[in-house]
N, C-alpha and C positions, 0 to 999 in steps of 0.2 A: 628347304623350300620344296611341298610338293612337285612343282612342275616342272625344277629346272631346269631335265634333259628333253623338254619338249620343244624349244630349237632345234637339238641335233636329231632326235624324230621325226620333226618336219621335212628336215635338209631331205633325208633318207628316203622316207613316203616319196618326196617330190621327185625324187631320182629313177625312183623305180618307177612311180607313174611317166615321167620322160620315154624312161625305156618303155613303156609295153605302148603306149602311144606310135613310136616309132615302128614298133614290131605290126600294129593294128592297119596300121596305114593311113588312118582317115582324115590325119592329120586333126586334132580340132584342141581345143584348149579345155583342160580339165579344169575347176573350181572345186580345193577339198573344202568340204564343209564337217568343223571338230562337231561331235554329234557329244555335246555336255550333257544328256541326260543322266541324273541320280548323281551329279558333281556338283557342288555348289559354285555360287557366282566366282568363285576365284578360279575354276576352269576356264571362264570367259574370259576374264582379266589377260588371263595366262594367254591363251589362245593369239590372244590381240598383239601383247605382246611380243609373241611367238612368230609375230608374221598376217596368221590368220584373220580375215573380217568375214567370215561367215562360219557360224553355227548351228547348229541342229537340235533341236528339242521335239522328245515324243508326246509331251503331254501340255498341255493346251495352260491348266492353273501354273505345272511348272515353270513354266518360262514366263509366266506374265511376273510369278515374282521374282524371276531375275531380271528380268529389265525394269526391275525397280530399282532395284539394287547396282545395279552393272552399268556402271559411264563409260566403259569402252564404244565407240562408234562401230559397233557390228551389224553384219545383217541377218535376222533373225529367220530361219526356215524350219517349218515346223511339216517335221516329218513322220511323223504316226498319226495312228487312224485318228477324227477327226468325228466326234460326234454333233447330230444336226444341232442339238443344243447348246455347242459352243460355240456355235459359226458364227456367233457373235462379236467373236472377239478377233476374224481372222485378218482384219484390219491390221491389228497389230506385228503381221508378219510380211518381213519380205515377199517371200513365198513358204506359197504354202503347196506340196510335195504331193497331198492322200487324198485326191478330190478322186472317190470310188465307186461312184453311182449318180446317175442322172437325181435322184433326191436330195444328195448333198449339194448338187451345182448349183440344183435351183435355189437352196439356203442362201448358199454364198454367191448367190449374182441377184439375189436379193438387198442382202446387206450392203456389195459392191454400190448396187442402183441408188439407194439411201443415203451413199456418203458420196456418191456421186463424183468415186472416183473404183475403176476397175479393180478386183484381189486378182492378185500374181497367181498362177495357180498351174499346177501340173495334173495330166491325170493318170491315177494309179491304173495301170494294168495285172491282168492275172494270166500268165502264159497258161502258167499246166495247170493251171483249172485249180488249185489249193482250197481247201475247201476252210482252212482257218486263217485267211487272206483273205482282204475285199479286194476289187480291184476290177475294173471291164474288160471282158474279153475280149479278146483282139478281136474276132467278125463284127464287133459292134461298135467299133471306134469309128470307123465312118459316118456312120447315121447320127453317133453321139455328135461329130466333129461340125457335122453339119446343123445339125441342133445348136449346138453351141454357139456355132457361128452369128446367131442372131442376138446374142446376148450382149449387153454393151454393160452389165455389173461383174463380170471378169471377164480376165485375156488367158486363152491357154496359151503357153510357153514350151508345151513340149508334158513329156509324159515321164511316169516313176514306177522302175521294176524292182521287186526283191525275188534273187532265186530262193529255192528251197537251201534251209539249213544245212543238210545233207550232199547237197548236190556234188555228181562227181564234174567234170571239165567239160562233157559233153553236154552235161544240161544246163551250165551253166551261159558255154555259147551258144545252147538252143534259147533261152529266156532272154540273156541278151540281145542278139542278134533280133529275134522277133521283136523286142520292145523296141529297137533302132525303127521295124518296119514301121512298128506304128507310130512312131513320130513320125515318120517322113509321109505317111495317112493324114493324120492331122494338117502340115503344112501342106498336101495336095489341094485341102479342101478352104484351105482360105486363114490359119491360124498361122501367127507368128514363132511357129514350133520349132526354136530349135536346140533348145535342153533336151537331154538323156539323163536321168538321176536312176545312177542303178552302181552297185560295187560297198560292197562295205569290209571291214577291216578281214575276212578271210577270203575276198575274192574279188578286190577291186581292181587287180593287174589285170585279171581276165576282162573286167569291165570297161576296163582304157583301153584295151585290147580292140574291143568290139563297139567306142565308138561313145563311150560315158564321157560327157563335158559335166558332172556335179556328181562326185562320189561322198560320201555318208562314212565319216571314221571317227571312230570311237577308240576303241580298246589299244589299238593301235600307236593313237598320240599320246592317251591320257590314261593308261593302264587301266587296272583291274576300277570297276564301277566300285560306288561306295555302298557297302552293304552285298557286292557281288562277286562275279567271279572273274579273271580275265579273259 
């Protein structure tokens, strides 16, 4: 059975997230989300299984056809970038993680307005400025926040960091720590902001550390990607 050791995986992840929570201080409740990208639906199955009811998919057609396929009761979060020509389809997501620029909000609080019901939505930050990252600079999340505020076709939730792949410990709690600041931007200004989605499978102890309630793990539960590497 592919999955099998993904209980005692879970048990483990969740131990360690305990501990660095405890270490963080900020007390708050993490939510792992299994990130099944390039896995087929029997990740999800697994997952569910597993414990797990939330998911993560980076690509927009990929996950529409696994919840074709996938009768586990999950919730779907779709966390890569997010082009304006699929905002179509963002209905279909719990939340959705990579809202990176004031042109994608308007798509999707568009569509929100249309089905006349709000998309769940986080918005991506870019601390050190990454240049092959989208994401709003933290000076600009106020004006955005309060911009937003008027929009009744989504609800911000709270915001979404990725450090650099590289990063050593200190920039990892410089990227965190700052994305914390800007959620707590957001709910100053009137948004029910209180997700943090930042930490994935090489640095999400630092992330619970500093305050993550939704981490992003992949390689971690569900090994090497299919077609990749671990």
């Amino acid at each position: 059975m592919r999955f099998s050791d993904l209980p005692e995986r879970l048990r483990e992840v969740s131990g360690r997230i305990d501990a660095a929570v405890r270490r963080g201080g900020h007390g708050q409740r993490v939510t792992i989300i299994g990130v099944t990208k390039t896995h087929g639906p029997d990740a999800v199955e697994a997952a569910f299984e597993a414990g797990l009811r939330d998911v993560g998919e980076n690509r927009v057609q990929e996950a529409l056809k696994k919840m074709d396929s996938v009768r586990a009761a999950v919730r779907w979060h779709l966390i890569g970038h997010l082009q304006r020509n699929k905002a179509k389809h963002v209905a279909q997501f719990d939340l959705v993680h990579s809202i990176d620029s004031s042109r994608l909000a308007d798509a999707v609080n568009e569509i929100g307005g249309e089905r006349h019901r709000p998309i769940e939505v986080l918005l991506q930050v870019n601390v050190v400025g990454e240049e092959s990252k989208g994401g709003y600079p933290l000076e600009t999340l106020q004006a955005e926040g309060e911009r937003l505020r008027e929009f009744s076709g989504l609800r911000v939730r709270g915001v979404m960091a990725m450090a650099p792949l590289d990063a050593d410990e200190q920039t990892l709690r410089r990227v965190f720590s700052a994305a914390r600041a800007g959620r707590d931007t957001l709910a100053a200004v009137g948004h029910p902001a209180t997700e943090l989605s930042m930490g994935m499978s090489n640095d999400f102890e630092v992330a619970a550390e500093e305050g993550a309630t939704l981490v992003r793990l992949g390689t971690i539960l569900f090994g090497a990607r299919e077609g990749g590497t671990p």
